[in-house]
VEXBA-708934 format. One record per residue: x, y, z of N, C-alpha, C in turn; residue in three letters. Coordinates in steps of 0.001 Angstrom, whole numbers, plus 500000, padded with zeros to 6 digits. Layout:
! residues N
nX, nY, nZ, caX, caY, caZ, cX, cY, cZ, code
X, Y, Z, X, Y, Z, X, Y, Z, ALA
...
//
This chain:
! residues 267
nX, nY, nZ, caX, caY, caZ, cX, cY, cZ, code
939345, 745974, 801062, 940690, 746306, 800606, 941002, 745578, 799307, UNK
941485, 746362, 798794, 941907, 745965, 797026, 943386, 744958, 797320, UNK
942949, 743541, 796755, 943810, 742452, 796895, 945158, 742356, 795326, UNK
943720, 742566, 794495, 943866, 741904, 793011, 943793, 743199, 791992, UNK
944671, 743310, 791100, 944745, 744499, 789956, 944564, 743234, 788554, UNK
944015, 743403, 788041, 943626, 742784, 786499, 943470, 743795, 785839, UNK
944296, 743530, 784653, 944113, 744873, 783745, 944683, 744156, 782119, UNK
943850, 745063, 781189, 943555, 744395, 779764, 944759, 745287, 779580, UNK
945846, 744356, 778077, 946765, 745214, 777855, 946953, 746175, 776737, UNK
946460, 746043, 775667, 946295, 746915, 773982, 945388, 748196, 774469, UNK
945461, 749160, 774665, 945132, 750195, 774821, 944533, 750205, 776234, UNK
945143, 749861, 777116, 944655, 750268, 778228, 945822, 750593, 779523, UNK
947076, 749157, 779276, 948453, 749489, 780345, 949469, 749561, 779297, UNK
949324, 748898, 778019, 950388, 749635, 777277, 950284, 750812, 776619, UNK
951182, 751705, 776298, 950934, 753218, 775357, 950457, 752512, 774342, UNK
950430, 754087, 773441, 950053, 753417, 772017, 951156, 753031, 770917, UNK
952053, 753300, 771545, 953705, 752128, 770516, 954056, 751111, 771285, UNK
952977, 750099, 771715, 952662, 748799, 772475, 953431, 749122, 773483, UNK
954252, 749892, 774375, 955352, 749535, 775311, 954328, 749608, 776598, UNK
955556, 749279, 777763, 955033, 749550, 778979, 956294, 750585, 779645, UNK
955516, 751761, 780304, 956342, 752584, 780783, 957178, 751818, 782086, UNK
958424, 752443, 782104, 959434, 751872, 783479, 958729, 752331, 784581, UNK
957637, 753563, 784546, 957056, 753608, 785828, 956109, 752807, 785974, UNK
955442, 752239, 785218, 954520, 751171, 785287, 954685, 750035, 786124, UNK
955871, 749373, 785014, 956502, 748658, 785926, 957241, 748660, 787269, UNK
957603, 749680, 787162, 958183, 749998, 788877, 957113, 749760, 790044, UNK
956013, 750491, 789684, 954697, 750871, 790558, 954411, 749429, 790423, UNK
953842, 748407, 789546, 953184, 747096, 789587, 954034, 746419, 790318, UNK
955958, 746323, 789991, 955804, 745584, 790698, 956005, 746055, 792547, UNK
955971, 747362, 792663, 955978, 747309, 794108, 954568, 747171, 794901, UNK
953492, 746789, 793943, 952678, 746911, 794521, 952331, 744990, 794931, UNK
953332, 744724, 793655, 953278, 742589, 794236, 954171, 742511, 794910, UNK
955564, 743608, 795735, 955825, 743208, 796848, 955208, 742952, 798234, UNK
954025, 744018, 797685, 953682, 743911, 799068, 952004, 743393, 799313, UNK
952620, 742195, 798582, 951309, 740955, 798292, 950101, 740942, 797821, UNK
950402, 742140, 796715, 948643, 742190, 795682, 948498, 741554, 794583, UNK
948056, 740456, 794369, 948360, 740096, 793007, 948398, 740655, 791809, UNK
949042, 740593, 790578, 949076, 741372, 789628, 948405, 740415, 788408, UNK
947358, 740539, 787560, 946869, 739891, 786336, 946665, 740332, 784872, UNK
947455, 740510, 783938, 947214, 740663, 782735, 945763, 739910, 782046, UNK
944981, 740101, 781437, 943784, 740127, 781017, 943780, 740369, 779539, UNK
944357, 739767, 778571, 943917, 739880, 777129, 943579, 739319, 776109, UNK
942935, 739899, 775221, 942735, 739205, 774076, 943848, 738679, 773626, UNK
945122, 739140, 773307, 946077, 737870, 772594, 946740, 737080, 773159, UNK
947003, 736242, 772160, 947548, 734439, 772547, 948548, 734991, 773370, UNK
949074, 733695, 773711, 949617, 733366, 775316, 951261, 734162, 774900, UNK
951699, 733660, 773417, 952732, 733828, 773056, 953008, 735592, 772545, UNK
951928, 736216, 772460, 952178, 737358, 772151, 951913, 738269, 773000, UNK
951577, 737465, 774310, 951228, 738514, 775755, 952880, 737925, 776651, UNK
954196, 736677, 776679, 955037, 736497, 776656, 955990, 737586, 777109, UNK
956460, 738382, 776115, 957584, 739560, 776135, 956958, 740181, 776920, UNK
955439, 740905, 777304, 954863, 741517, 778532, 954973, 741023, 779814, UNK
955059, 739648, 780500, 955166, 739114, 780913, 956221, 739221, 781706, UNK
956981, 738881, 781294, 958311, 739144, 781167, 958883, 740224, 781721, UNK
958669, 741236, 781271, 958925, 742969, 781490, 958680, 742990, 782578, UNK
957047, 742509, 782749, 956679, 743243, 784221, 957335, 741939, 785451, UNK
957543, 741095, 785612, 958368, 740333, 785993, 957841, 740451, 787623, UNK
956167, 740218, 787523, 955517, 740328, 788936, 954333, 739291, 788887, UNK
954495, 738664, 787298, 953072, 738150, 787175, 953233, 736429, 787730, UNK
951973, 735900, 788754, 952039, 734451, 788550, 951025, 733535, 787661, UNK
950234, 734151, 787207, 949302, 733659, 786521, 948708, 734792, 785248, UNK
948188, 734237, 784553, 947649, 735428, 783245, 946705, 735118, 782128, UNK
946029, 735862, 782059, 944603, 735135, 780633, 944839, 735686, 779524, UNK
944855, 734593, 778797, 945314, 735026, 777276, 943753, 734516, 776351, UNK
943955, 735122, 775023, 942809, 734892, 773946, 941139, 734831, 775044, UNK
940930, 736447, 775086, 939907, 736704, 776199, 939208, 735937, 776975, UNK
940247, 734735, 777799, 939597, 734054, 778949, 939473, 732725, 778133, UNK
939954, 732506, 777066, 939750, 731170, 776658, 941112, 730197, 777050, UNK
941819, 730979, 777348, 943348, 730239, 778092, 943483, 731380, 779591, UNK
944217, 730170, 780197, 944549, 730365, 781210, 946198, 729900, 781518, UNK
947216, 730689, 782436, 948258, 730249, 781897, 949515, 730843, 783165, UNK
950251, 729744, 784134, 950743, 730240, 784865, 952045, 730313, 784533, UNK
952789, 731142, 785406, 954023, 732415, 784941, 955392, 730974, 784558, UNK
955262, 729691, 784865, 956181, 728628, 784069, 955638, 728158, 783208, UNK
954914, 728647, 782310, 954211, 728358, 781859, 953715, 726989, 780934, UNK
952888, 726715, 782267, 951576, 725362, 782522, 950543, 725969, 782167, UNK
949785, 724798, 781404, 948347, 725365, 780964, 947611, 725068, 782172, UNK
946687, 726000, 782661, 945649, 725949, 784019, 944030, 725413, 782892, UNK
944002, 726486, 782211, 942492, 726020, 782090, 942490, 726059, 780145, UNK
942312, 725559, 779715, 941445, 725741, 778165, 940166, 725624, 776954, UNK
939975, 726738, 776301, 938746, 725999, 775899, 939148, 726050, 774436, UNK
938767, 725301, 773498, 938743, 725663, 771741, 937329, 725313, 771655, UNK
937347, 725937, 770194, 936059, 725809, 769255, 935750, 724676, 768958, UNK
934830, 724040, 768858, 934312, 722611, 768261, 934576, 723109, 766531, UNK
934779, 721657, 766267, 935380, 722436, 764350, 934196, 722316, 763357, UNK
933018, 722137, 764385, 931739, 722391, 763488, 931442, 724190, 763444, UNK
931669, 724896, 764705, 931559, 726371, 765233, 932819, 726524, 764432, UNK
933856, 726546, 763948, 934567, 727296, 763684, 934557, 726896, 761973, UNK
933622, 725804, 761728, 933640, 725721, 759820, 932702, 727230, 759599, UNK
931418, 726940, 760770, 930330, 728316, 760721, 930828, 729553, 760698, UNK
931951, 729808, 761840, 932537, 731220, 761737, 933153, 731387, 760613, UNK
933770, 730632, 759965, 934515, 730403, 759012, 933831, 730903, 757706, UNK
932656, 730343, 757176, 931741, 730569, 756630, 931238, 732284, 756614, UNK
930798, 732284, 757457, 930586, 733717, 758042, 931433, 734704, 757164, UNK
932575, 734813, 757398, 933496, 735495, 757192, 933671, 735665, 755766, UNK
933490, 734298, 755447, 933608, 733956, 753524, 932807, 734821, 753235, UNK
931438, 735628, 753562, 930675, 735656, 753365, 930544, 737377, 752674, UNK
931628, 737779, 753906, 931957, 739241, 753974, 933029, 739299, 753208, UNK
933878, 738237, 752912, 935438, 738709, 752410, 936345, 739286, 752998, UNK
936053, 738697, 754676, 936972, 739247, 755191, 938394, 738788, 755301, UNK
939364, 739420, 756247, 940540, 738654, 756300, 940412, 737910, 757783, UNK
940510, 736806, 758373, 940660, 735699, 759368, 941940, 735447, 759625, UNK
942054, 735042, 760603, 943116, 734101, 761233, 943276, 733443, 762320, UNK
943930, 732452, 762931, 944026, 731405, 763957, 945658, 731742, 764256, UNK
945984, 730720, 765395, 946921, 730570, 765607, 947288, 729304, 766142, UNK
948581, 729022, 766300, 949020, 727988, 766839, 950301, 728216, 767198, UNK
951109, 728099, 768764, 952480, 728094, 768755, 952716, 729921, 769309, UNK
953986, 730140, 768125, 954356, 731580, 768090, 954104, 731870, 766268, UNK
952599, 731601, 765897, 952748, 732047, 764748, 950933, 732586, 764439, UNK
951011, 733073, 763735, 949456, 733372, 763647, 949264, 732722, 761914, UNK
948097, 732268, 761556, 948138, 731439, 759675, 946578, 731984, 759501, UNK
946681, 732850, 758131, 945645, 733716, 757840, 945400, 733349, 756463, UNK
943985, 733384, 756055, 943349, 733267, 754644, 943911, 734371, 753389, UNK
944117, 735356, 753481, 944933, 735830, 752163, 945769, 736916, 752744, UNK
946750, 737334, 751608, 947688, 738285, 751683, 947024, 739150, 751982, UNK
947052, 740833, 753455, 946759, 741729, 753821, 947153, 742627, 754316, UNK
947649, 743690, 754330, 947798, 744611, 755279, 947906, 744274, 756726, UNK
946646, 743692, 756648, 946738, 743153, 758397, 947686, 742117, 758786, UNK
947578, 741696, 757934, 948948, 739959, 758298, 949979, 740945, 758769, UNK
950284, 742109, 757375, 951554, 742465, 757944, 952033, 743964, 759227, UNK
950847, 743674, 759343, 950640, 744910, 760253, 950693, 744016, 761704, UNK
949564, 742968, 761422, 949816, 742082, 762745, 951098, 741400, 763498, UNK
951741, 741336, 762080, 953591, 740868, 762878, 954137, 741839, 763530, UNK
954077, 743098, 763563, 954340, 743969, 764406, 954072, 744486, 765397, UNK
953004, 744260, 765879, 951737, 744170, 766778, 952178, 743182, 767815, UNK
952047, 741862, 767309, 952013, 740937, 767775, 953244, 740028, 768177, UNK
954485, 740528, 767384, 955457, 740015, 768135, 955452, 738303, 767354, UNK
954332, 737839, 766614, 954098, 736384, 765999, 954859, 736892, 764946, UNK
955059, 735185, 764040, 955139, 735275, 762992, 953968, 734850, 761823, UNK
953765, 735007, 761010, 952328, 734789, 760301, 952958, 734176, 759168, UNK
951519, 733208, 758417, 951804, 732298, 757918, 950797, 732080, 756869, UNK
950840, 731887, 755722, 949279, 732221, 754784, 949106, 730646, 754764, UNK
947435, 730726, 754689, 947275, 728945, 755116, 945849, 729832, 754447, UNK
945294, 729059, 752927, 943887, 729195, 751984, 942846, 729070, 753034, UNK
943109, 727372, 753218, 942819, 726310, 754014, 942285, 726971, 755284, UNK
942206, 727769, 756356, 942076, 727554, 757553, 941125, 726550, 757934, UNK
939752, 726074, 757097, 939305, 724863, 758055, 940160, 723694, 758413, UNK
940966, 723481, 757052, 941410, 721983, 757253, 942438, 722154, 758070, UNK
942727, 723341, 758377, 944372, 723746, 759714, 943410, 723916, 760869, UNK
942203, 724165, 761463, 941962, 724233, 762594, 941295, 722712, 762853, UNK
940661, 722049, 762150, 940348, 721018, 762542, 941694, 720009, 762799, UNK
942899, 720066, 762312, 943907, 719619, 763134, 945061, 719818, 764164, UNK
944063, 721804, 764290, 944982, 722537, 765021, 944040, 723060, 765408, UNK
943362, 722272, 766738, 942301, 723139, 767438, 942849, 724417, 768448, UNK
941421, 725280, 767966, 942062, 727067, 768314, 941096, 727623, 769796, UNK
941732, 728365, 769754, 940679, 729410, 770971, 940460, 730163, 770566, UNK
940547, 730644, 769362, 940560, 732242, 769026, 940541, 732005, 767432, UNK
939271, 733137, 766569, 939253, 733540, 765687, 939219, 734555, 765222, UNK
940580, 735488, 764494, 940363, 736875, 764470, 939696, 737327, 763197, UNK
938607, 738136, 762537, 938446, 738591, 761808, 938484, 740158, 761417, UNK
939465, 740743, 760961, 939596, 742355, 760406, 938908, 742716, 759495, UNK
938434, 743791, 759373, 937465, 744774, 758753, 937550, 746002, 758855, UNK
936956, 746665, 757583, 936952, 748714, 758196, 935621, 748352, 759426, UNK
935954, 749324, 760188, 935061, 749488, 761628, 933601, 749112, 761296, UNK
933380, 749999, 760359, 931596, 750033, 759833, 931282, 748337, 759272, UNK
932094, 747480, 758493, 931768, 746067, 758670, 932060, 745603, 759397, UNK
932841, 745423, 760406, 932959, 744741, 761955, 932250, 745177, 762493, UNK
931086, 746204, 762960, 930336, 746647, 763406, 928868, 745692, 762889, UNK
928851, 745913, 761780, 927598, 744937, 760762, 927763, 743557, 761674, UNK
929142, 743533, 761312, 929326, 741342, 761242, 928964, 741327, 763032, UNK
929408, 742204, 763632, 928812, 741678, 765419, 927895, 741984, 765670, UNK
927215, 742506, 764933, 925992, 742711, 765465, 924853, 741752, 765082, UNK
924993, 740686, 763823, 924651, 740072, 762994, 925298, 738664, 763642, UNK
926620, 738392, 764038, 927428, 737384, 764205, 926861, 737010, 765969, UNK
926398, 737890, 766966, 925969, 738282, 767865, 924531, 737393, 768256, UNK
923855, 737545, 767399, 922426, 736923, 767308, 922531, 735948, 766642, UNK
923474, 735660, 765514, 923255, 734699, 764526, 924162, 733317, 765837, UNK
925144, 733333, 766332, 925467, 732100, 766938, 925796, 732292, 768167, UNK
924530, 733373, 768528, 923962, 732993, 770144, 924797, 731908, 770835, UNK
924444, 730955, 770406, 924122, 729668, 771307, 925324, 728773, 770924, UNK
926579, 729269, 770146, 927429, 728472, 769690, 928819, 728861, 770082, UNK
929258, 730120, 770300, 930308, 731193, 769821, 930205, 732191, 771498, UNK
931151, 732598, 771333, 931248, 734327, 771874, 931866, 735009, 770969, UNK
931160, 736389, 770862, 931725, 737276, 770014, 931554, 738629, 770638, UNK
932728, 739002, 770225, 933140, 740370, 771037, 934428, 741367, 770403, UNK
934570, 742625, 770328, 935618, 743192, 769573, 936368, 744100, 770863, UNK
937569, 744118, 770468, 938570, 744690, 770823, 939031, 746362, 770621, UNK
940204, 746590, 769463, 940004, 747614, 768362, 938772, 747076, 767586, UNK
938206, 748527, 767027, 937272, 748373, 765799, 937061, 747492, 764835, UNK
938245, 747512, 764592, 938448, 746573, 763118, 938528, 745297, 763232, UNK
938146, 745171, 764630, 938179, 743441, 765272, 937032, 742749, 765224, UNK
936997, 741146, 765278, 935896, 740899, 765654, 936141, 739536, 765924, UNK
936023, 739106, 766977, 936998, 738345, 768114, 935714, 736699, 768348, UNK
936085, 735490, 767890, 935325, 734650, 768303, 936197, 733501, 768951, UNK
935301, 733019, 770274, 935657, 732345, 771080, 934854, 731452, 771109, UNK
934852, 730259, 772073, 934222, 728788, 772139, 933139, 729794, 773218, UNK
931620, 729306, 773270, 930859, 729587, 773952, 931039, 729803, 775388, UNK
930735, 730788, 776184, 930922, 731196, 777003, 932031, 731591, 777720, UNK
932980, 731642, 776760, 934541, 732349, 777078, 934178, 734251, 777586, UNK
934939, 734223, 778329, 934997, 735858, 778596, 936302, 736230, 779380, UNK
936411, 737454, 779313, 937654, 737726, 780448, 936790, 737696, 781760, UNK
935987, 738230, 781895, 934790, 738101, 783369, 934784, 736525, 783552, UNK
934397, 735455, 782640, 934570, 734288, 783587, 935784, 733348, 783798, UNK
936843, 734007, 783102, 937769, 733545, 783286, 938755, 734035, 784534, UNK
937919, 735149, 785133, 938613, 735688, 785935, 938134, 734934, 787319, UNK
936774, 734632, 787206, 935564, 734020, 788208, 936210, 732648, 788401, UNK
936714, 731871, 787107, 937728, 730337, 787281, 938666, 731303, 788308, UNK
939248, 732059, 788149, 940830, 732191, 788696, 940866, 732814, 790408, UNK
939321, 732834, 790824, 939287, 733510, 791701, 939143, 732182, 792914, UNK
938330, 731382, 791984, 938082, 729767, 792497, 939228, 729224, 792445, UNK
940184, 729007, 791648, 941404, 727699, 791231, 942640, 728514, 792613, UNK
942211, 729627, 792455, 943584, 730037, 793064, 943715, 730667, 794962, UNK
941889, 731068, 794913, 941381, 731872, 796179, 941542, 732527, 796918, UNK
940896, 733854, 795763, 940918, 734862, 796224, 939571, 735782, 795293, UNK
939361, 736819, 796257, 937512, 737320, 796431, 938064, 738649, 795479, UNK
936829, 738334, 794629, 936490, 739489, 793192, 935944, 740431, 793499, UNK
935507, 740648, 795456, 935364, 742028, 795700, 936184, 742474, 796008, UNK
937887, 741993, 796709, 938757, 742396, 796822, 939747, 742642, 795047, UNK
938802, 743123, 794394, 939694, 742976, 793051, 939367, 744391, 792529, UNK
940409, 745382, 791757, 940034, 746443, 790967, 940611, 745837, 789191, UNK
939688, 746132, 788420, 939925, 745673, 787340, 940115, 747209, 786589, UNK
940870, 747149, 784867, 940991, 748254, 784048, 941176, 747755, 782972, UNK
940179, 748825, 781948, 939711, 748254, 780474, 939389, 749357, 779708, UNK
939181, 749233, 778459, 938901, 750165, 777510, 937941, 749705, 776662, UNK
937919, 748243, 776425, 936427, 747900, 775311, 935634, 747301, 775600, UNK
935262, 746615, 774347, 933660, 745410, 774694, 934295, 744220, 775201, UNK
935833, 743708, 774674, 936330, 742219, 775318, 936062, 742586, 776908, UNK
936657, 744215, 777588, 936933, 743906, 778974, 935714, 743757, 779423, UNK
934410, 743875, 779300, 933242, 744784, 779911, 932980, 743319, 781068, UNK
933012, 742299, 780694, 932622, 741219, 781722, 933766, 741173, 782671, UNK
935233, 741506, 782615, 935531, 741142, 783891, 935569, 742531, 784995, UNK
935231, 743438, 783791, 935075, 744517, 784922, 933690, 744689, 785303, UNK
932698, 744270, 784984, 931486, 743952, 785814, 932051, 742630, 786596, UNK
932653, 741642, 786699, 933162, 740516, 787971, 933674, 741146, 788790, UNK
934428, 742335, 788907, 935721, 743148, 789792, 934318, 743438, 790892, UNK
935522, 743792, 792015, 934461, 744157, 793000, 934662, 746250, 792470, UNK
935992, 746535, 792049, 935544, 747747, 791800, 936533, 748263, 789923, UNK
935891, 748530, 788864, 936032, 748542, 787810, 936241, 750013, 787364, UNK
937192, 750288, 786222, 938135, 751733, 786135, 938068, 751740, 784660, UNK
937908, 752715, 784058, 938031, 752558, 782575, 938552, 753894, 782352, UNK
939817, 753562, 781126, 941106, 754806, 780897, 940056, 755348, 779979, UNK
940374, 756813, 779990, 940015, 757831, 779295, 939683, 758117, 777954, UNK
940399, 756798, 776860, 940591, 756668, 775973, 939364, 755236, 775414, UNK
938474, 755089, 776694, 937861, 753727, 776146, 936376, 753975, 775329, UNK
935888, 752998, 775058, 934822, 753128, 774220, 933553, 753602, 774977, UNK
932941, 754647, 774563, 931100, 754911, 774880, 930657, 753993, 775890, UNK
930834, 752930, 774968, 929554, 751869, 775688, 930584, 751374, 776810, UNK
931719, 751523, 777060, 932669, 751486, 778517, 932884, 752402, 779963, UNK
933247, 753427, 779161, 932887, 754734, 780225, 931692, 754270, 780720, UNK
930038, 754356, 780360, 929027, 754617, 781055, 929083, 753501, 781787, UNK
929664, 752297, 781814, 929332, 751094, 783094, 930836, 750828, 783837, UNK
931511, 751561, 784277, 932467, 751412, 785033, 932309, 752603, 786067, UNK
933081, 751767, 787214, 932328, 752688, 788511, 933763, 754409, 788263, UNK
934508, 754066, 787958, 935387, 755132, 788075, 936529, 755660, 786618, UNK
936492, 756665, 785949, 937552, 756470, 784680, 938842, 757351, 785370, UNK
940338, 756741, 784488, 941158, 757489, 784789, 941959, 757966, 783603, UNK
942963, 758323, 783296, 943886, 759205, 782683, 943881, 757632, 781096, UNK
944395, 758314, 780148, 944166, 757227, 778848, 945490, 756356, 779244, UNK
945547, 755236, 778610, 946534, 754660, 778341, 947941, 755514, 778049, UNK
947873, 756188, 777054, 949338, 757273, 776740, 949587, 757776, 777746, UNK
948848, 758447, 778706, 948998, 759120, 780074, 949315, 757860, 781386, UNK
950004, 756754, 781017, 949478, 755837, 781703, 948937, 755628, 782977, UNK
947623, 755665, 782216, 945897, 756058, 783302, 946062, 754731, 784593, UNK
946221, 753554, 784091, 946213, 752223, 785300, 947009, 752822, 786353, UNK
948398, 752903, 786360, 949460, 753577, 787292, 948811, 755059, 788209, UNK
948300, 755537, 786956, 948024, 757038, 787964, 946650, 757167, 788386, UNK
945828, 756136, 788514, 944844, 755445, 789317, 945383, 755184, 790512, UNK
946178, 753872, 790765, 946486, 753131, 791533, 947330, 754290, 792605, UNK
948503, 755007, 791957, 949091, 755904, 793067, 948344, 756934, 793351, UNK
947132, 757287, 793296, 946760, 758395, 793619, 945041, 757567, 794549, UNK
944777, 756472, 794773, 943746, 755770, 795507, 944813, 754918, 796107, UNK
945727, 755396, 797129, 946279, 754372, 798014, 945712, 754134, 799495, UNK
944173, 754817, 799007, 943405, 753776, 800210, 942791, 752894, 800301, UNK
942817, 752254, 798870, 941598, 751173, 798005, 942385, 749650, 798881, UNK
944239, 749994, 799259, 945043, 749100, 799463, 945408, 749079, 800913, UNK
944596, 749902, 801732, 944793, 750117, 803241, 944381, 749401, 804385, UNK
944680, 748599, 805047, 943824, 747316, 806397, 943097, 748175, 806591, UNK
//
């Protein structure tokens, strides 16, 4: 019996004009009345997954910056990891390399290497405020991060992970979100093992868990789920390793999963 719902939020439980439908929320939270836990699962910081939070007003715990924070609903830090500021001069580097645009965060603000489109695209997105900082080494080495975002057209974020992938193996996680992402974390961060901490800290069994995702960040915690769902709208390499797909995000696919398998939740 399905205990636990974890579900990633940027294209998978929110539409695509970031919201969450009132039936969403209606359905989630009647489904934590009647004692299933509910878990948000995303790539962004703690402060820009917040106002979601909030809305759905069912959550006790939640993973922010893909499993590199952990973070309960008064929000107390449970678990954290950052970059060593030798791995993040390298990513850093990296990036110089391509000309891309970067950024970190700290707080409720995100501080990025040059003026972009994306800075200002990301304040809207993100609900942060952004902050131009040349500098990002000398701001993360006194503002240690969990998260390094780098934007690109698809076809160079595609290059840089596949390249960024092999090149710091043994230092980094790297993984993308949207396309134009390319997402680095402190070694061995994932939403899959951050879900594996939360199953231990809190106890409760990841075969009693259905997870829902759309990209490469979710693919580890929906291989941890005991049973894994991917909306209609997710990537190639997602569809083929999830045991079941449902309706896209716009259709909101999580909800019309869940009410239409109400035997996954049956003694």
């Amino acid at each position: 019996m399905i205990r636990n719902i974890v579900f990633d939020l940027d294209d998978t439980l929110l539409r695509d004009n970031r919201t969450i439908s009132d039936q969403t929320v209606s359905v989630l939270q009647d489904f934590h009345s009647r004692g299933i836990r509910i878990i948000p699962a995303s790539g962004r910081a703690r402060e820009s997954m917040d106002g979601y939070i909030h809305r759905l007003s069912c959550v006790e715990f939640y993973i922010a910056c893909n499993g590199a924070e952990i973070w309960d609903i008064n929000g107390n830090l449970i678990f954290r990891k950052t970059l060593p500021d030798s791995v993040a001069d390298e990513m850093l580097e990296f990036g110089d390399t391509y000309g891309v645009y970067m950024q970190t965060y700290y707080g409720s603000s995100f501080f990025y290497n040059h003026e972009s489109d994306y800075a200002r695209e990301y304040v809207l997105s993100s609900f942060l405020t952004g902050k131009l900082c040349p500098d990002l080494k000398s701001f993360i080495h006194s503002h240690p991060t969990s998260k390094i975002l780098m934007m690109a057209h698809p076809d160079v974020i595609d290059r840089m992970r596949k390249e960024a992938s092999e090149r710091f193996l043994t230092c980094a996680a790297i993984t993308t979100s949207k396309p134009y992402f390319l997402e680095v974390n402190p070694l061995h961060v994932s939403k899959g093992n951050a879900l594996v901490f939360c199953s231990d800290h809190f106890g409760f069994d990841l075969k009693e868990t259905i997870a829902f995702g759309d990209s490469l960040n979710d693919l580890s915690m929906l291989t941890a789920s005991g049973k894994s769902v991917a909306v209609a709208n997710a990537r190639p390499e997602v569809l083929c390793q999830t045991d079941d797909v449902t309706l896209s995000n716009e259709q909101d696919g999580v909800i019309s999963y869940l009410t239409g398998h109400a035997e996954l939740f049956r003694q």
